[in-house]
N, C-alpha and C positions, 0 to 999 in steps of 0.2 A: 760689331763683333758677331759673328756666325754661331749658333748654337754650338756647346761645350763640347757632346757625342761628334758632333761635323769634324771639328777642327781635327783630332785626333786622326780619323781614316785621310782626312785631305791633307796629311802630311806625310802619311802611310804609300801613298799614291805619287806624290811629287818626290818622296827620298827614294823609291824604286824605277822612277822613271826609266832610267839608262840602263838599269839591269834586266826591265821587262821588255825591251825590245831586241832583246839580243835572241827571245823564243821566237823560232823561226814559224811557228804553227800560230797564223792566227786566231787567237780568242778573244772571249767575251769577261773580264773581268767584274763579278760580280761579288760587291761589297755589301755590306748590312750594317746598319746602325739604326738607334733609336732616337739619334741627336737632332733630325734634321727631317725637311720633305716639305710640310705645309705650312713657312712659319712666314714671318713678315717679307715686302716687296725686297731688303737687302738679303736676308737669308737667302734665297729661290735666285737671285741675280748671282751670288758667291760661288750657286750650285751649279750653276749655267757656264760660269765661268771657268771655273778646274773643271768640269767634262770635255770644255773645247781644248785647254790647256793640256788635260791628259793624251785629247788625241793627237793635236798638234806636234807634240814632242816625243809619240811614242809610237802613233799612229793605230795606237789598240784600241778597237770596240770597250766601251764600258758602260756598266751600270751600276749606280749608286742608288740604293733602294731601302727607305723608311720602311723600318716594321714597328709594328704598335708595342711597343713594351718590350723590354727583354726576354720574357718569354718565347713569345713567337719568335725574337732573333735566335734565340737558342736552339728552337725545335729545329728551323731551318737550317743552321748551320749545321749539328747533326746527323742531318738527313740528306746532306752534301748539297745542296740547292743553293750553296753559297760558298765563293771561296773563302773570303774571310770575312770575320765581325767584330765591331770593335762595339767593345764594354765600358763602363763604369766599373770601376772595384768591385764595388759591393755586387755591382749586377752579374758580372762575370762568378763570386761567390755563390750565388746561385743558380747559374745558370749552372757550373762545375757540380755541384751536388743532385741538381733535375742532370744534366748527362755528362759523367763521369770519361768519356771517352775524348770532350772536349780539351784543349791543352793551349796555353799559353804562347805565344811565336817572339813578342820582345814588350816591354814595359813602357808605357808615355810617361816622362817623369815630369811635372813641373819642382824644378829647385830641391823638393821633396821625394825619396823614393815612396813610402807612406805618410800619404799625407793625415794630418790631424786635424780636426774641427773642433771650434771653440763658440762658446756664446758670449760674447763682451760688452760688457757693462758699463757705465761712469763710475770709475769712482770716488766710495764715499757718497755713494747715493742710495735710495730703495732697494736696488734691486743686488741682493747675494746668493739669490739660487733662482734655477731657471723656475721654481714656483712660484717666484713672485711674479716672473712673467703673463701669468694664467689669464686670457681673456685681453692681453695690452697690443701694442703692436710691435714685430719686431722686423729691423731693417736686412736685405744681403742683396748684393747684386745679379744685377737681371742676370749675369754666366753665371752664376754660383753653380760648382758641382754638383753632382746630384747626390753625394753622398752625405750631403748636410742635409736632406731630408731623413737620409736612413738614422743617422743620430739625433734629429729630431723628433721623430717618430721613439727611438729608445726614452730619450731626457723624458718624454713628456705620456707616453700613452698612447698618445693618439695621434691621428694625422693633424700637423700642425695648421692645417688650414682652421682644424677644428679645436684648436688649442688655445692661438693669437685669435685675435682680434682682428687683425690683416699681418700680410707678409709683404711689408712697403720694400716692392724691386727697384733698386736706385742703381744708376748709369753703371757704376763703377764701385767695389770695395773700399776707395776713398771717401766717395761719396755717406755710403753709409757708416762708416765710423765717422766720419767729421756730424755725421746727424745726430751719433748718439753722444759725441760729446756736446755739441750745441743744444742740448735736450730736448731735440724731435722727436726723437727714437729713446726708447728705456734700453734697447739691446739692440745687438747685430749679430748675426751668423756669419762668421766668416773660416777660411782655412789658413791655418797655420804660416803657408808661402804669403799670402797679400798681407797676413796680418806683421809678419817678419815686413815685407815692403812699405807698412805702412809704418812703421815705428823708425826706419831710416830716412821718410824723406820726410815725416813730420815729428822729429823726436820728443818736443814740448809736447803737442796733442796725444801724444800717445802714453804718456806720464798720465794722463788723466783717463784711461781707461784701466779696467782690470776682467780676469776670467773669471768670470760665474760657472761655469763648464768646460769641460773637455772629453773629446771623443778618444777611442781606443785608436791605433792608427790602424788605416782603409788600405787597402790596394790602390795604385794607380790604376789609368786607365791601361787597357789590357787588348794588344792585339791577337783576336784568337784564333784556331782553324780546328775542323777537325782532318783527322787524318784521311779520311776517303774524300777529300774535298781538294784538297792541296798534294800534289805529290811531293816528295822530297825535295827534289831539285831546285824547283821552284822557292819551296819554303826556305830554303837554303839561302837561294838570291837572294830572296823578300828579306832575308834576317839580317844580312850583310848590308845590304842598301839600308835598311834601319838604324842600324848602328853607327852605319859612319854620315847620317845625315848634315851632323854639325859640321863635319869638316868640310862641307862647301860652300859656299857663300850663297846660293840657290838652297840650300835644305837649312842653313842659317838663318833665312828669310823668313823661311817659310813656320821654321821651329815660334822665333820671335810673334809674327803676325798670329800663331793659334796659340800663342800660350802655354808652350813644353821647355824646355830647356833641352830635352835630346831623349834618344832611347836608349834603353837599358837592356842587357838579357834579361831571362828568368834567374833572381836569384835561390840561393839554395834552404832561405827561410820560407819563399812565397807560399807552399804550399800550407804552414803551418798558419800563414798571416792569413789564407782565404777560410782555412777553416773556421778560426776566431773570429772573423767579421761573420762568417755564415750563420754560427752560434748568436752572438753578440748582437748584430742586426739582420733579425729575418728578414723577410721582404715584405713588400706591402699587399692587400686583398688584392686579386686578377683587376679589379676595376679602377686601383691605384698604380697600375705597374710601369706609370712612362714618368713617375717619379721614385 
């Protein structure tokens, strides 16, 4: 599975394909994310491959381009150096308070339009609040959002690296709740969608976990532009090919293999849900910013 930030734009790209080549003016489409760039030999082969896929079926120039942390994705989008960027909840939170001019374009929903995070526990064990965790190890899967940093960062004080003991990345969300109930793991971090997934395909094991915590709900992930980046028009297309991605069996694929269930517009609470996580979870020091 390709970094959490990747999936989101490489589905952004494959649901507008037919709509971006109907602009008769060749351009350079130039993307921004923090999800993706340097990571393992499958990640880098993923990203090789929707570049060739984008040209092939669209025949447009493009560039997919790592920036270091949200921040820099923000300054640049901005300062129009990027057509569009795609966020984290939380990070898009602040990235909209650093610059105000920035605006939402359609919603990545997994199952969840806000999603929640939880800390899960055995129960009828040690552990009933996340302070008993202080110094243990706790389990979430190597894609874990990155918004279950931001609420672990609030539960606990500090950066959780410096909290747990280690942060044991296991394959998959199954994986680490079946650890914590086989008592590997005293906890796991997980979000609300896998934690709902996991309670239907393993009902028994799931009777034997309970929640030590719960997060406020986050923003999805968030396709964004600023306005001197994106003309109308364009953003117009962009927002209709997003929307109706499910209804093809090509943007159905593609939803499935990254993990959304579809997009959404902006709805008419979101602005009130970014300020709450903005309050609720600040961000972390400039030197922690690509979680």
């Amino acid at each position: 599975m390709v970094l959490r930030g990747f999936s989101a734009f490489a589905i952004l790209l494959a649901s507008a394909f037919g709509i971006l080549a109907q602009d008769p003016k060749p351009r350079t489409l130039l993307i921004g994310s923090t999800g993706f760039g340097e990571g393992d030999a499958k990640e880098k082969a993923a990203l090789k491959t929707l570049k060739r896929f984008i040209t092939d079926e669209t025949g447009l120039a493009n560039e997919i381009r790592r920036r270091d942390g949200w921040r820099e994705l923000a300054d640049e989008l901005a300062a129009d150096k990027l057509h569009v960027g795609v966020f984290q909840g939380d990070e898009f939170a602040w990235a909209k308070s650093k610059h105000p001019a920035l605006e939402p374009l359609a919603l990545g929903i997994n199952i969840d339009r806000y999603p929640i995070a939880y800390v899960v526990a055995r129960k009828g064990g040690k552990v009933s609040k996340v302070v008993d965790l202080e110094g243990k190890d706790v389990a979430l899967a190597a894609s874990a959002p990155r918004f279950l940093f931001s609420f672990l960062r609030k539960e606990t004080g500090k950066q959780p690296e410096d909290y747990f003991s280690a942060l044991k990345k296991s394959e998959n969300v199954e994986d680490a709740l079946d650890d914590v109930v086989d008592g590997k793991v005293p906890a796991a971090v997980v979000e609300k969608a896998a934690l709902e997934a996991f309670r239907r395909r393993k009902p028994g094991r799931f009777k034997q976990l309970e929640p030590v915590a719960k997060s406020d709900p986050f923003p999805p992930v968030v396709i964004a532009f600023h306005p001197g980046g994106l003309d109308k028009s364009l953003r117009t297309s962009f927002n209709t090919g997003l929307l109706n991605s499910s209804k093809t069996e090509r943007g159905r694929t593609m939803l499935t293999l990254f993990r959304l269930t579809g997009f959404e517009p902006v709805p008419s609470d979101f602005g009130k849900v970014l300020a709450a996580t903005e309050k609720a979870y600040p961000p972390p020091p400039k030197d922690s910013s690509k979680k």
